[in-house]
N, C-alpha and C positions, 0 to 999 in steps of 0.2 A: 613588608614581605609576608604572603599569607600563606600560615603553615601548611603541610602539602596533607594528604586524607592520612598517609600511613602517619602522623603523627598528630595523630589525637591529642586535646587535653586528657588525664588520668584521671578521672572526677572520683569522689567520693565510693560513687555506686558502684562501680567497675574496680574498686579496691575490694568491695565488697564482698562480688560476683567471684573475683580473685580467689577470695578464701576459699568459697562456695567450691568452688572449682576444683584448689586442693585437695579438700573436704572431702571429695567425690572422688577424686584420682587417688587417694591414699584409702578406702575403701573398698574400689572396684580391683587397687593390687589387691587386698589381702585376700580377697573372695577370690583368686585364684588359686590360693594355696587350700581351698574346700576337698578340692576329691582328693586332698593327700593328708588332711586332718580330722584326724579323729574326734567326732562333737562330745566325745568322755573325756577330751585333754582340755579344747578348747571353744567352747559352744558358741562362742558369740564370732565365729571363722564361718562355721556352719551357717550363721544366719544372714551373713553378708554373700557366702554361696548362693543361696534362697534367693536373694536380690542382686544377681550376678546380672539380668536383662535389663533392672530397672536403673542401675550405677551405669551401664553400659548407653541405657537411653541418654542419661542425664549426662554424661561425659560427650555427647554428642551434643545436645543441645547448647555446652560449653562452644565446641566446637563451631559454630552455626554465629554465634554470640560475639566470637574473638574475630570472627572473618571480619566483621563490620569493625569493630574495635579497636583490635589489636591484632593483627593477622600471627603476631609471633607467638604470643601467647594460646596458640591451635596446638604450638608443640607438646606442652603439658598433660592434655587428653590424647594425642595422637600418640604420643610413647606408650601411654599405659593402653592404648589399645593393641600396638604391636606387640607388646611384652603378654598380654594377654589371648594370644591368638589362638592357644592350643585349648581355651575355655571356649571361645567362639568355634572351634570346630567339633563341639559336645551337642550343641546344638543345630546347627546347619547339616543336611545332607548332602556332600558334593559328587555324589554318582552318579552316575545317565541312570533315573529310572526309567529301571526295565518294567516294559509295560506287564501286567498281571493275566495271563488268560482267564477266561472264564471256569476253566475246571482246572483243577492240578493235571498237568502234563503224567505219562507213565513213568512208573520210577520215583516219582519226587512227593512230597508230605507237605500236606497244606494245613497251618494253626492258624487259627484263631484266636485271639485272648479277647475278654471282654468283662467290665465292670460293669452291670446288668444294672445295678442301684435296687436291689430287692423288685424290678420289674415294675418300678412307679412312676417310672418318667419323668421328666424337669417339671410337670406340673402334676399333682395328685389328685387336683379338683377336675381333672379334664376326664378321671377314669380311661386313660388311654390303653385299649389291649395290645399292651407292650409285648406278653413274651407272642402272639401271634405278628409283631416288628420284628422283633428277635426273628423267629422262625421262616421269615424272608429273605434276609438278608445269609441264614444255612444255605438256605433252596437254592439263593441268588449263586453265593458259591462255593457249596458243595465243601468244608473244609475236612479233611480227615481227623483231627485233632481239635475237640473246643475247650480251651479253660476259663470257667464264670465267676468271679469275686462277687460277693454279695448275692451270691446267688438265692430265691428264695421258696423256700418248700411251705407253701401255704395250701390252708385242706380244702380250698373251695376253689382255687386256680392252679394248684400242681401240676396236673394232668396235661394243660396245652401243651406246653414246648417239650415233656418228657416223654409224650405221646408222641408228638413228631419226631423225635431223635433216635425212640425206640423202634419204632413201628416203620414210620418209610426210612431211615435212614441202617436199621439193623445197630443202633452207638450202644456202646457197651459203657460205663459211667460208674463212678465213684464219688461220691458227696461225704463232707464231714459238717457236720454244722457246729459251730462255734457259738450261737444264740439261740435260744428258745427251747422247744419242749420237740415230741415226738412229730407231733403235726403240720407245727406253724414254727418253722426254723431256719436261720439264715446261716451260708460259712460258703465254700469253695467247692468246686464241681468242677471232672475231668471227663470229658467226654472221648471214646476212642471209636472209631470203624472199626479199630483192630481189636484182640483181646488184651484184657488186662489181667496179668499174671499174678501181681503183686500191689498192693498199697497203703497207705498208712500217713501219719502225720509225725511232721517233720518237729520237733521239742526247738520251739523256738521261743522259751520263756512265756509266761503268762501274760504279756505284756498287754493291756488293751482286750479285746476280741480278734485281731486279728493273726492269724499263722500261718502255716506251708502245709499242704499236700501234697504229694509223689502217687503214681501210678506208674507199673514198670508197665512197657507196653510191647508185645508181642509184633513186630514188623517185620516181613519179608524175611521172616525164618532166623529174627536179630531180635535183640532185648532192645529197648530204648525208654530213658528214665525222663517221663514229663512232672514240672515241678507246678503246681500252683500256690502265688504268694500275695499276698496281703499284709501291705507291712503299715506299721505304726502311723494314726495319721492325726494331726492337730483334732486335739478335742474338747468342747466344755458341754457340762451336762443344761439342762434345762433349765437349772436357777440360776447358773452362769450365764448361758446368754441370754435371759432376761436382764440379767444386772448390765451385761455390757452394752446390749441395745438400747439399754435407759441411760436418758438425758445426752449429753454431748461429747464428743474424743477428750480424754483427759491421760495424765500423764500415768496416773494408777492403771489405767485401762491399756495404754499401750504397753510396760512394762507387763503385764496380767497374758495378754497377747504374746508378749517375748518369752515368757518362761513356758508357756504353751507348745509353743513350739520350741524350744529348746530339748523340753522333755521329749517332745515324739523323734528329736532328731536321736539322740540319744538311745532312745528304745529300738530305734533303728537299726542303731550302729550294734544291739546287741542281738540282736533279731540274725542280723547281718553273718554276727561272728559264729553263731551256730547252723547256721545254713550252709556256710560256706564250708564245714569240719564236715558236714554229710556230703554235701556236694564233693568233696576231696576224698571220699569213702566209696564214692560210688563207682560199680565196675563195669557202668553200659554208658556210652553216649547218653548225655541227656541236654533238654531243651527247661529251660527255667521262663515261665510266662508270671505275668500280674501288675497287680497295681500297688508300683514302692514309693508311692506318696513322696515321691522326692523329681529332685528334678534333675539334668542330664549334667552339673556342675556339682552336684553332691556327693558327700564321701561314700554316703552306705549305692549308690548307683557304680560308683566306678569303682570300688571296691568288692563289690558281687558280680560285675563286670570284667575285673582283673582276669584276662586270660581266656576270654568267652567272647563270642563274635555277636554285636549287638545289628538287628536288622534295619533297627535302622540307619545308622553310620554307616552301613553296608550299603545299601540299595537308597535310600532315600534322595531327596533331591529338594532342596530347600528348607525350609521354618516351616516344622509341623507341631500341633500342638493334637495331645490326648483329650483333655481335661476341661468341661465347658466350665466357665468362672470370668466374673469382671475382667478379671486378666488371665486369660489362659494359660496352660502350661502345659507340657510335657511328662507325663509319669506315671504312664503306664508304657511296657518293654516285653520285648522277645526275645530273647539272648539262647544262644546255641554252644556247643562245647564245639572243639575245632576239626571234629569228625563230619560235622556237617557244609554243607555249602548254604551259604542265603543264597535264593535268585530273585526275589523280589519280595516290596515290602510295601503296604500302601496301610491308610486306613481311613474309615468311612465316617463321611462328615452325616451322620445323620443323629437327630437330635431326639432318642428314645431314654438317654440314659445321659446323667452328666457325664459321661466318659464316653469315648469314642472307641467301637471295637477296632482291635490290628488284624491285618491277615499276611500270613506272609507263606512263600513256599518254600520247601528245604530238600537237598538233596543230600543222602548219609552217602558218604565215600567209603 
């Protein structure tokens, strides 16, 4: 009698795959406990956060593996993906996006946030005139509100895009730079139509080069507090990645790469806790924009999140990713206090900067 397809031999390899499988399902739990763990308690939660898409791939490709094999054994990854359902909707936008007009409708406040990359483009050798790209996609549309991370004050190309913002658009603006000298200097820029009353930078530890600027912003006869942030992002200097680019993946190197990031999750998570003590100080509506080098299953993201209506959970519609990279990712954000309404939220795949700018429109109740 010849045995039927659902009962396979169990061969060696599929014992194997077996563990694999586990391996992977006891993983992709913990990395759900990310946006409720603190990477100062426990880092190595935080990094399996990190890899919360790529445990989710692989738990699938289980899935894919067991149908031929073993149909029962699909339940294994199929649990841990139900149990994990409220990680998968960090990522996914399930709203009817509403379509974006071409100009902010009357009444409502249109931001931008945008990681500019110092205005050099995914290639440097191309000398691309980035900020007159940049300065396109204003024209295109028209935002009342822009905030720039890496934004860059050099003394031989400053002039373009600050000339357009100033000159046709009347933008009123507040720069702090966090590198370089008088001239030639990089850090974060708040652009307003409206006035700017107030600004200053937010004491978010010395951590890195990167931190927080506020501008209070004068609107329709209202105070409102825009934040721009640049939080802690994986770093090695120049002798470092010479050493890790030389010769072949080794077990020093991956581990060198883990503690790497370890620390910026960490500097995050302290970045995070003094943002949020001004943020809870503050007595205007405000809008928090930037690039938190994290992703939408992270502690320091939903924990600066906690309480704040994020644009894109709001309006979005499918898997969007910020961030051009081998593997893409999500992390850069536009977060509103609950005084606001989102009505739409999109962002533009255009490839001037490793980061893709957001635009979204807002309406103060």
């Amino acid at each position: 009698m010849k045995p039927s397809k659902n009962n396979k031999r169990f061969t060696l390899f599929d014992k194997i795959v077996l563990g694999l499988n586990i391996f992977v399902v006891v993983a992709l739990l913990l990395s759900y406990l990310s946006p409720v763990t603190d990477p100062r308690d426990y880092d190595f939660i935080a990094l399996l956060g990190f890899g919360y898409l790529y445990l989710a791939f692989g738990s699938l490709l289980f899935i894919f593996y067991w149908a031929f094999r073993k149909p029962i054994f699909i339940l294994i990854s199929l649990l841990s993906f139900l149990l994990g359902y409220s990680s998968m909707m960090h990522y996914f936008g399930f709203r009817s996006n509403t379509v974006q007009p071409q100009t902010a409708a009357p009444g409502t406040l249109r931001v931008m946030q945008y990681n500019v990359h110092k205005f050099e483009g995914l290639e440097r050798y191309l000398d691309m005139p980035i900020q007159n790209e940049v300065g396109d996609i204003i024209t295109n549309h028209e935002p009342d509100i822009i905030t720039m991370v890496e934004f860059a004050k050099v003394r031989k190309n400053t002039d373009t895009l600050l000339t357009l913002l100033k000159t046709k658009y009347n933008m009123n603006y507040y720069f702090h730079s966090f590198l370089g000298g008088k001239l030639d200097s990089m850090g974060n820029a708040i652009f307003s139509k409206y006035p700017i009353v107030k600004s200053g930078v937010v004491d978010t530890t010395a951590f890195q080069n990167t931190k927080v600027i506020f501008a209070d912003v004068l609107y329709n006869k209202k105070t409102i507090r825009i934040y721009s942030l640049h939080l802690a992002a994986v770093t090695m200097n120049d002798k470092q990645k010479k050493r890790f680019l030389k010769g072949s993946l080794s077990f020093e190197k991956l581990f060198f790469i883990k503690d790497r990031v370890s620390s910026a999750n960490v500097f995050r998570s302290f970045q995070v806790d003094k943002l949020k003590r001004h943020m809870h100080d503050c007595p205007y509506p405000y809008i928090v924009t930037g690039d938190f080098n994290d992703t939408p299953n992270s502690f320091s993201v939903n924990e600066l999140g906690d309480g704040l209506k994020n644009a894109f959970l709001e309006k979005a519609s499918g898997f969007q990713t910020t961030y051009y990279s081998l593997f893409p990712l999500q992390i850069d954000y536009i977060m509103v206090s609950p005084q606001f309404d989102v009505l739409n939220y999109k962002t533009i795949d255009k490839k001037m900067s490793d980061h893709k700018p957001l635009i979204c429109d807002l309406k103060l109740n």
